[in-house]
N, C-alpha and C positions, 0 to 999 in steps of 0.2 A: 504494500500500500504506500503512494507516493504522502510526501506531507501535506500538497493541498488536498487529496482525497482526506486526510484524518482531519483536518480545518472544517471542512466542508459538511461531516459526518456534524458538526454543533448543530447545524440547522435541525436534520433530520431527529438528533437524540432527543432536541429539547422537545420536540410534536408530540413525541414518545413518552415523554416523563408527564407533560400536560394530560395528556390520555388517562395515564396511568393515573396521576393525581385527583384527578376532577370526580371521582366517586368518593364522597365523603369529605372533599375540600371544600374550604369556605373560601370561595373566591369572592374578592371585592375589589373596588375600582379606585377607592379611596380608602382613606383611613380615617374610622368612627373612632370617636375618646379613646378608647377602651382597648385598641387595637395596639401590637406593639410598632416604636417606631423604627423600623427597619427602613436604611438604603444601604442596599439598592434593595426593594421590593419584591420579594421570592416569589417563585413560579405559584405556590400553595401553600395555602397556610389556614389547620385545622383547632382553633381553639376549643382544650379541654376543660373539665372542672379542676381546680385546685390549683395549687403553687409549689414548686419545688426551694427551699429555704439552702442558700451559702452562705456559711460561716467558719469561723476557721477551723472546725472541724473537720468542714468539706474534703472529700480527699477526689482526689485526679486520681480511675484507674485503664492502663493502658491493657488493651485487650492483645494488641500487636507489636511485637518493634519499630513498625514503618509506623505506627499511630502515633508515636512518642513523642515525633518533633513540632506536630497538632498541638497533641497536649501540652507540651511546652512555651509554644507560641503563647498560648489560652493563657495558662497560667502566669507567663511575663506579662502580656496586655492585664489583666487581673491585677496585679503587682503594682504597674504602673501607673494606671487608672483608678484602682480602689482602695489602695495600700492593704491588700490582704493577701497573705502570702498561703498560699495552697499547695500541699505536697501531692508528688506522683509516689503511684505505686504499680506494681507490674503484678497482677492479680487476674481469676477466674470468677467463675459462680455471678450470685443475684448482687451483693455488694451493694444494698441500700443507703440512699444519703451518699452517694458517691456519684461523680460526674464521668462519663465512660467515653472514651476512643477505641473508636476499631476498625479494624478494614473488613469488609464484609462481602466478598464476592458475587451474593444475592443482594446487594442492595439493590434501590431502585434506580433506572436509567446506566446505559452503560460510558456514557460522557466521563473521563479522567476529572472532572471537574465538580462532578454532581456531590448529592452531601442530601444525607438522612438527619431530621435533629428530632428526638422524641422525648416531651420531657412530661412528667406527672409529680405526682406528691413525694415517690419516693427514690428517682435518678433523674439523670440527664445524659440521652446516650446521642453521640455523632456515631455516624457512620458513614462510611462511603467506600469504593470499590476502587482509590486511589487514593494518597496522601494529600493529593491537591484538592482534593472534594476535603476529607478532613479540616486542610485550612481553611475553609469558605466556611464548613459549619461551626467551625472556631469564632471565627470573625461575626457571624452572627449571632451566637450565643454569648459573645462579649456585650453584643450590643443593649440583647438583652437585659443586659444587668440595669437596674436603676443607678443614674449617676451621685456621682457623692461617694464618700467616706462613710464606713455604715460597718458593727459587728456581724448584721444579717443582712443578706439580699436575698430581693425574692424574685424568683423566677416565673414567668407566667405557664401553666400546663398548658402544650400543644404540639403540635406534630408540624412541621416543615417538610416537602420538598422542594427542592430546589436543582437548578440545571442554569448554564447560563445561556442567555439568548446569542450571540456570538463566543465568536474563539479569542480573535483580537481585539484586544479590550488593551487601549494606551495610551502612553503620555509622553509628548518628546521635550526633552530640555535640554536648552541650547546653553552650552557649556564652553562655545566660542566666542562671542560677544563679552558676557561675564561669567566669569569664572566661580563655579561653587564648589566648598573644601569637601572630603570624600565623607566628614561625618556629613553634612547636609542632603548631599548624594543619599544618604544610609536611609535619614529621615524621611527624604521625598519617597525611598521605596517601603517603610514603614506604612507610608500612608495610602501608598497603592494599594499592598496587602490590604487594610482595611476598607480599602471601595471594590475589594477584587476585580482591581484589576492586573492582567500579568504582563503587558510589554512595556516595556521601558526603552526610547527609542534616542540615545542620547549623542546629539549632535557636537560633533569632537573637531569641526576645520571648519575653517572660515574664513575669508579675506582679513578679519579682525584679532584672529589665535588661531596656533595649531596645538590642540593640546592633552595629546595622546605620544606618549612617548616610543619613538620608532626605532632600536637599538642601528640598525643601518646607517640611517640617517639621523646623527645628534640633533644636526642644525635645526630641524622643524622644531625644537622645542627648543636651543639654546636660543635661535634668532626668530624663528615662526612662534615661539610662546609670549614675546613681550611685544609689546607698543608703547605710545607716548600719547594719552588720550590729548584731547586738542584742548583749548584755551591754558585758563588758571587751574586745569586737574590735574595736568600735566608738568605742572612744575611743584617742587618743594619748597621750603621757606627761602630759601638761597635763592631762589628764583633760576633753578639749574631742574634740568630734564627729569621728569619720576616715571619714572617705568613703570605701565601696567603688565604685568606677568604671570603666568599660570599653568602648570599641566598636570598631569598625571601620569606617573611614574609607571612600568607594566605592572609591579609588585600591587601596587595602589589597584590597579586597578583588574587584578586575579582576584583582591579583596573583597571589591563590589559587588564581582563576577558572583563571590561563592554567596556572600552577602543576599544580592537578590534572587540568588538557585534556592536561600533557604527559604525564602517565601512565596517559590514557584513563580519567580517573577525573569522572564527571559528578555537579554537587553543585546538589542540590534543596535550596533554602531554605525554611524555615518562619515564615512570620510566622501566628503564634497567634491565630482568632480562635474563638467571641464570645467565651472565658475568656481567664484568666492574663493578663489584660487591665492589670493593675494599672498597671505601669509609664507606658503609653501613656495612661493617664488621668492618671496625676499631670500629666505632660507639657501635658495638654489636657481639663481638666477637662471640657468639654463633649462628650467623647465617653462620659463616664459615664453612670449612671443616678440616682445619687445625689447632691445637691447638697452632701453634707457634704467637705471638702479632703481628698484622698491623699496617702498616702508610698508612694516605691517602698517594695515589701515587704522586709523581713528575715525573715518567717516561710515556712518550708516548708509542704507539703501542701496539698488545695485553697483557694484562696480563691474568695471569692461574687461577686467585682467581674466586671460582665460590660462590654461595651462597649452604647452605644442601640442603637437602631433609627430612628434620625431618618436621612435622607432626607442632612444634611451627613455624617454620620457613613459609610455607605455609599458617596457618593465619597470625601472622607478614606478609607478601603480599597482604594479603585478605584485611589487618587492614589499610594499607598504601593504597589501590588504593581505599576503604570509603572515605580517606578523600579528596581521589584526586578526584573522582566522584563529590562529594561537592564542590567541587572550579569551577570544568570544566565545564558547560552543554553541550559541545558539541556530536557527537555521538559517536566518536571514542574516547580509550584510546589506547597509544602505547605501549606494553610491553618488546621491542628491539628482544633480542632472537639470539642476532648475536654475531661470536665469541667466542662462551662458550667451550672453549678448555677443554675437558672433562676429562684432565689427573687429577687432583687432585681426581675426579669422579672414576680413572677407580683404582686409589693407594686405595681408602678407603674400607678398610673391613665392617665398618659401610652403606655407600653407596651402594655397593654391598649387603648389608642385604635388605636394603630398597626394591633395585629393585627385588631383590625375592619377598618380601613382598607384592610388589603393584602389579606382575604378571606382568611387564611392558618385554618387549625384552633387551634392553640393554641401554647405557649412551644416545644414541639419542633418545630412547622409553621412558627414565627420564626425558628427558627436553620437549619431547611431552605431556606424565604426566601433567606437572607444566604447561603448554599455555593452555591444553584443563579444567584444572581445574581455572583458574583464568578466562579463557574464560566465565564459568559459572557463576562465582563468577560475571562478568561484566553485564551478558546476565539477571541477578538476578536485577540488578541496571539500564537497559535500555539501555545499553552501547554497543559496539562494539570492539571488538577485532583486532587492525593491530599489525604487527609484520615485521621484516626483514626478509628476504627469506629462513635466517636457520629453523625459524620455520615451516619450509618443511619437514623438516629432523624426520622422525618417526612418521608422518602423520600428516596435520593440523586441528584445530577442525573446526566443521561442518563449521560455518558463520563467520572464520576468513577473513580479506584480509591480503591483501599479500605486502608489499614496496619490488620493486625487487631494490636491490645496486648491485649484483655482477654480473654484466650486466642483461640482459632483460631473460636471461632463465628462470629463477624459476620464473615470472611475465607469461611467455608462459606456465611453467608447473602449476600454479595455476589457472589459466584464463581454463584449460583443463579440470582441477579437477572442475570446476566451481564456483571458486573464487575469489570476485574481486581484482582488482588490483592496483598498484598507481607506474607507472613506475620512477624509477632513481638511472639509472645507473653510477656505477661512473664513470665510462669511457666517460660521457658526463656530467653528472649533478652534480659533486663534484665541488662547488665552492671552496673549501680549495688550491685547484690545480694551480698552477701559470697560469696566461693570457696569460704572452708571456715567451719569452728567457731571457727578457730585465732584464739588471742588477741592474734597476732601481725597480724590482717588491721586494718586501717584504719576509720575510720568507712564507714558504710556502713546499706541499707535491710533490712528486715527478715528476709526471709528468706535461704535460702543456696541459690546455682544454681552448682554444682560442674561443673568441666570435664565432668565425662562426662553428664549432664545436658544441656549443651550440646548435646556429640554425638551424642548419642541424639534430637534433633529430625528428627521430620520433616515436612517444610513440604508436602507434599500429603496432605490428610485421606483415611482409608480410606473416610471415609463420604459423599467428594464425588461426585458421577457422574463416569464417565469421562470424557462430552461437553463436562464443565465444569474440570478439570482444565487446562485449556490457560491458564485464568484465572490459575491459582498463576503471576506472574513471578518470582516465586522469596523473598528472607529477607534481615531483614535486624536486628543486634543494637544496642540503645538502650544509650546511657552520660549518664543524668542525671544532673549535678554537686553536686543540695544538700550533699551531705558531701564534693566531692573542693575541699579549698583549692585544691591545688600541681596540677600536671602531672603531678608522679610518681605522687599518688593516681589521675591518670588510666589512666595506663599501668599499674599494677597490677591497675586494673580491666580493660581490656582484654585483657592477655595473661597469659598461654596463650591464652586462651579464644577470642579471635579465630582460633587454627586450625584449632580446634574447627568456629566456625564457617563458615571458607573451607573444608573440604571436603566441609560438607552442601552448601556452595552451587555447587562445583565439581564433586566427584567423581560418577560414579554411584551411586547408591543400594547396588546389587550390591556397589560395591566398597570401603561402608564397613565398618569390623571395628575395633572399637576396642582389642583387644590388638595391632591393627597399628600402629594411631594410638601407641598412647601407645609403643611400640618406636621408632617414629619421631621422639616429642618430644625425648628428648637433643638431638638436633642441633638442631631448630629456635631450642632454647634458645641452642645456641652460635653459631648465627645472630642471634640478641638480641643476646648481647653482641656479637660483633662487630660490631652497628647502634647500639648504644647505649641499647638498647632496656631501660628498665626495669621487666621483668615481676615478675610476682609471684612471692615464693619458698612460699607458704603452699601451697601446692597439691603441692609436692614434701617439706616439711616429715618427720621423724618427730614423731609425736605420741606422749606416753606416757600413760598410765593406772595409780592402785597402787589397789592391796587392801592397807590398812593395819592394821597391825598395833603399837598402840602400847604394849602390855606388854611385848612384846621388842627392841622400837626395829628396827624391820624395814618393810617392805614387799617386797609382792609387782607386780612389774612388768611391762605390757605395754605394745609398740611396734606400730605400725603406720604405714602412711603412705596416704595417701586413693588415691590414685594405684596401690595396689596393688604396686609396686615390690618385689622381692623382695628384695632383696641390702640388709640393713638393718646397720650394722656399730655396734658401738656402745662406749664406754670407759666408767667410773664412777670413774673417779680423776682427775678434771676434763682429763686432757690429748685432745687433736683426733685424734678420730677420722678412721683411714686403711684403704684397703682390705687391710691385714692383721689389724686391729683384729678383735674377739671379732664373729661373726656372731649375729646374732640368730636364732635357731630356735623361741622359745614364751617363755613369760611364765616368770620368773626372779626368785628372791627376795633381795633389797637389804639388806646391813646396814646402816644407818644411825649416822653420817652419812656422806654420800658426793654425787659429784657429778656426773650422769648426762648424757653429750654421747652425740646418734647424730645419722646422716647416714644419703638413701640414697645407695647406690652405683650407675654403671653403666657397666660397663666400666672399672672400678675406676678413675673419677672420683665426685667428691661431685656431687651435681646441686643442692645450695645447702649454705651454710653450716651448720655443727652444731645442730640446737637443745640447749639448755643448760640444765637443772635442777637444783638443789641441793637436796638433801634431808636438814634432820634434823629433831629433834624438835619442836623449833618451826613447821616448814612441815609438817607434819602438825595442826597447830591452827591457819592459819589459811588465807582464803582469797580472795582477789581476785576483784573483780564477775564477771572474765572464766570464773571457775570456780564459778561459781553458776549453775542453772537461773534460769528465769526459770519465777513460779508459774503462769501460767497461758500466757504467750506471746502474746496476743492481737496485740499492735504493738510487737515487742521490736526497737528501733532501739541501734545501732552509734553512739554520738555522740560528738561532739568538743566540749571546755569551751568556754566563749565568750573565756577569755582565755589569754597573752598576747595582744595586736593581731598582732605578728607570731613567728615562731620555733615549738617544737614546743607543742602542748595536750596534755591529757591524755583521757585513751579512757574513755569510761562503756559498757558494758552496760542499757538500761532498759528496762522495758515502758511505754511512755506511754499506753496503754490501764488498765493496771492494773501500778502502781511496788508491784511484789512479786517479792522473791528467793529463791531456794532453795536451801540447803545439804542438798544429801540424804543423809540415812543419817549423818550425825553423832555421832560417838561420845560419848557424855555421860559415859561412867564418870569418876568422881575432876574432873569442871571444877564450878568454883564461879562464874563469871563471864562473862559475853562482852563485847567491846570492839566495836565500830561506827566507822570512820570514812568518812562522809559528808560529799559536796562537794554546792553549790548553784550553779543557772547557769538560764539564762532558759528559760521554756519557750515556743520559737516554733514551735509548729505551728496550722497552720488545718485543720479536720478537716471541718468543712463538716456533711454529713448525718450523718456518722459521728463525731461530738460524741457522741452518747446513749452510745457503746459506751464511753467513759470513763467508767472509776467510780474512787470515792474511796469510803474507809472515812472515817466520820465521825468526827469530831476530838471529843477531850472536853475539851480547854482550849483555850485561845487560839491556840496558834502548832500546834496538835497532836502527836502523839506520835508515839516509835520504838515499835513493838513486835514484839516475838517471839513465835513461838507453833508448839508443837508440830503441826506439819500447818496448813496454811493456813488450816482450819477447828477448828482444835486447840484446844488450852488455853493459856491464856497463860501465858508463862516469865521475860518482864521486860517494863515499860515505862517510859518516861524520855521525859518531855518535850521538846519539843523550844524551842529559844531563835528569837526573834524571826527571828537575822541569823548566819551562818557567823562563823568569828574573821576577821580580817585578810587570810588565804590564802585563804580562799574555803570551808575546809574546817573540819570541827567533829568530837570525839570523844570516843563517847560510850559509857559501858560501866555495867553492872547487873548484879547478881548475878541467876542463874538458880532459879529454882525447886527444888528438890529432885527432880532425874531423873539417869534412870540409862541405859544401852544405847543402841541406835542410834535417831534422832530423825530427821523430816524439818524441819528448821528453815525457818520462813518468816518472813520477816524486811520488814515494810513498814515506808510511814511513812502517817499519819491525816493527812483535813484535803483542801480543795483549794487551795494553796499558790502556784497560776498568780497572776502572772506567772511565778511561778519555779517551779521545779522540785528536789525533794532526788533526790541518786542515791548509788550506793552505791559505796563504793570499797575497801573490805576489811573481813572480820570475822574476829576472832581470840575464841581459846575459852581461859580464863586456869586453868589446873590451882588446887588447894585447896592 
């Protein structure tokens, strides 16, 4: 049986185990009070009478040796989450008041992944017909537990089974951009285990780092491991060069290796080619195209460096994915294959020889070349071939699959060619992508894929044929680093969101409902913290909104929270909102001044911290980038200043498409002047083809202007030069009296001129009364 046939078999098992399940299962669509809160939401689940009590009496016993490392999981997660420490024993017979693992070769469905959980008044037994099913019913019998510090838990009587809906169930994190240390690494597969899921898809080369260490070749990590990020991050107090740097050593990373095999989690490495090649050229300049010297890059977005097509450079890849095979045993290597912007490709006279040479069509017939020959090179060592959807482009080789990113087409146009597939889309599954609107979210990419977005994916197209559907191995969510410095910006990006998407990947289709989901997220949250898990509070937030009214020093105020949450409690005399606190019922008008804290509630806990607004007359005239449209939105990025080197930066709002801001609907009655204060910071992006969509308004002196203007195509209301160089701080401020207007205004606010290297952005405008 090949490996996609055993992939393929998820489909078929899970119909199997529904079958089997559904006489005498309590299926529901949702979750009532009283239900436990499980994600991802098991295939069936049969509630008994009574409760089975843990205490530290409780004992762990192992029916099997291969059950052991279940049990052990179980009881670590126990340990760490409850502080109750529970012994194993290696034992037979009835064993009441004892929690049981066992490998059962009758259990039910024959999926490696499936898991028996049977509990009453006086056990609680896992089963499964694999150790990978045992960890699944581990993980949910953890969940089980009530959260908290407790002598006794109680367990609810009922029967589970369970199967998952897919096989590929993943997460890729991008480990070239920024770098995270091998415990963090540990954590993020900690946390897979508990949404069960098992690939781990971790992107190691980049134009930005190379950082997987290649005993052949030192350079890719002596000289492809470090950069010099760009502005003030990049220097130290001396104001002398600070190297950003980073890799993982083979040792390091045999460690992970065995690390994520102990929680059945398999981790497919990506060495990138022919793009994002950069790094690996600095390294080795002869694997370039261009003779002019490289620097690893400090600019995001794409860049044009490709690797050759010489004949050395093709073993150099052959030479590099030996050692990676070596490290990896999983079945798949990923080769990227994405973005390889073929212009350096189509300038070279030498290139051009090549592709006579090899009889290949053209630049996309060269980069099909380079997949179907390393294909072989893989298919030589056991291995399997994935790539990103470009590798569509001038035909894929026989037994590649497919990762579709730029939406689910090329996953429908592979799936047809009869290849499998691994859906993730960015348009749903980019966790780099802000959560919300909220001002409080972190740098991040342009658009925003909100929790329920998430969940609303479905990873087999309506419009695939049924014959080809077998193709879909299931989903899996990207976390690209250019804007996460820290860890915590990682983990923010991930969760929630990650449960979202452990139970597209797990539960049945049937059995998603997401007023069930989000009834269920409270707990999962209090599963976070008691992991340590630092998810994001943005997604649970109250947001507000006013209708101002500045003749009476009032406003009119609405709450809401993304997440739908009903129970919104809120104070305006700055003290912390509690669940007895004034509920919110409809939008309510404010005297001002006052000072507006709300929280949601559930179950009369806050589910994050207050957000906090202060409101008088003054914060009615001005407003923070974060509170400004953006004029048109075309590539409205989430950015972080380039300095301090270390500690907190500060957050811009920009369009780097077109650097234009919007205050809409602006009151102008009685203001004589507007103030402007803008910060300057590098502009590194490489935009590649999509250079042309940048515009600038043309500058009409030297360094170009601010200017204001009624409606983005409006009339002018002030302009003010702008100065060579920011003051000392970075920042500059700048204010003009307004035109003679009156009523509400859509104020658009740019700057003239193309100003790259650097970039002006905006960081507050205030409207100054007569």
């Amino acid at each position: 049986m090949t490996i996609s046939d055993c992939l393929r078999r998820v489909a078929l098992i899970t119909l199997t185990v529904l079958a089997m399940a559904s006489a005498g299962a309590m299926a529901t669509t949702s979750a009532a009070p009283s239900d436990p809160m499980l994600i991802p939401a098991p295939v069936s689940m049969q509630r008994l009478p009574g409760s089975f009590l843990v205490d530290p009496a409780t004992q762990i016993v192992v029916l099997d040796p291969q059950a052991r490392a279940a049990a052990e999981q179980f009881a670590a997660f126990v340990a760490r989450t409850h502080r109750l420490q529970l012994k194993l024993r290696e034992a037979e017979g009835a064993n009441k008041g004892a929690i049981h693992f066992r490998i059962d070769p009758k259990a039910i469905g024959t999926a490696p992944e499936s898991y028996t959980l049977e509990i009453d008044p006086q056990r609680a037994i896992v089963s499964a017909r694999d150790p990978r099913g045992l960890l699944y019913g581990a993980v949910t019998l953890w969940q089980l537990l009530p959260p908290g510090d407790a002598r006794s838990l109680s367990l609810p009587a009922l029967r589970i089974d369970d199967t998952p809906r897919f096989a590929w169930r993943g997460l890729m994190l991008d480990s070239a951009r920024h770098f995270q240390t091998v415990d963090q690494i540990k954590q993020m597969l900690d946390a897979m285990a508990l949404h069960k899921l098992n690939t781990f898809h971790w992107h190691l080369t980049d134009d930005q780092g190379w950082r997987i260490e290649i005993k052949q070749y030192p350079k890719l990590t002596e000289v492809g491991g470090c950069r010099i990020p760009a502005g003030d991050g990049g220097l130290d107090a001396a104001g002398k060069p600070k190297p950003y740097c980073g890799y993982y050593t083979q040792e390091q990373i045999r460690d992970v290796v065995r690390y994520a095999a102990a929680l059945h989690i398999t981790i497919v490495p990506e060495i990138d080619v022919p793009g994002h090649a950069t790094a690996a050229i600095t390294a080795y300049p002869q694997l370039g195209v261009l003779d002019t010297p490289l620097v690893v890059s400090n600019e995001w977005g794409v860049n044009t460096n490709l690797f050759n097509v010489e004949e050395s450079t093709f073993v150099f890849l052959e030479n590099v994915l030996g050692e990676v095979v070596a490290l990896f045993p999983g079945a798949y290597v990923h080769v990227g294959g994405d973005e390889a912007v073929k212009d350096q490709w189509k300038a070279s006279a030498r290139v051009q020889e090549r592709i006579r040479e090899l009889g290949v069509k053209d630049e996309a017939g060269m980069q099909s070349y380079l997949i179907k020959r390393l294909e072989k090179y893989l298919v030589a060592k056991h291995r399997r071939l994935i790539g990103w959807d470009e590798i569509l482009e001038g035909g894929l080789p026989e037994e590649a699959t497919v990762m579709s990113w730029r939406g689910i087409e090329g996953g429908i146009e592979a799936a047809n060619q009869g290849h499998d597939v691994v859906m993730s889309p960015s348009s749903e599954l980019y966790f780099d992508y802000l959560q919300t609107d909220s001002a409080n979210e972190p740098p991040g990419r342009p658009a925003t894929i909100p929790l329920k977005q998430v969940y609303a994916f479905e990873p087999v197209p309506a419009a695939l044929a049924a014959d080809k559907r077998s193709h879909i191995l299931g989903l899996q969510a990207n976390v690209w680093t250019e804007h996460m410095r820290t860890f915590a910006r990682v983990q923010h990006a991930v969760f929630p969101r990650i449960a979202a998407l452990a139970e597209t990947a797990w539960s049945p289709a049937q059995k998603k409902n997401w007023d069930g989901f989000v009834a269920r997220l409270p707990a999962q949250l209090q599963r976070y913290q008691a992991m340590g898990i630092g998810y994001a509070q943005t997604p649970f937030e109250v947001r507000s909104t006013l209708v101002e009214d500045r003749k009476r020093n009032r406003a009119e105020v609405s709450l809401s929270n993304s997440l739908g949450y009903p129970d919104i409690r809120y104070t305006t005399d700055g003290s912390e909102p509690s669940a007895g606190s004034t509920a919110y019922k409809g939008p309510f008008s404010l005297a001002l001044p006052a000072e507006l804290r709300a929280a949601v509630f559930v179950d009369g806990k806050p589910l994050t911290q207050a957000a906090t607004r202060k409101l008088d007359a003054a914060s009615l005239l001005s407003r923070s980038d974060e509170e400004l449209a953006m004029c048109t939105g075309a590539l409205m990025l989430r950015l972080e200043d380039d300095g301090p080197a270390d500690g907190e930066r500060a957050i811009f709002n920009a369009d780097i498409f077109n650097p234009c801001w919007e205050w809409k609907a602006a009151d102008l009655d009685g203001i004589a002047s507007i103030e402007v204060r803008a910060g300057r910071m590098p502009y590194y992006f490489q935009l590649a083809h999509d250079e042309p969509a940048r515009k600038f308004k043309p500058a009409a002196s030297a360094n170009g202007e601010l200017e204001i203007r009624a409606g983005c195509d409006g009339a002018a209301l002030a302009t003010v030069p702008l100065p060579a160089a920011p003051d000392a701080d970075g920042f500059i401020t700048l204010k003009a009296p307004l035109e003679a207007t009156t009523g509400a205004q859509n104020l658009c606010i740019f700057f003239t001129g193309d100003t790259r290297p650097a970039m002006w952005v905006l960081d507050r405008v205030t409207l100054h009364p007569k």
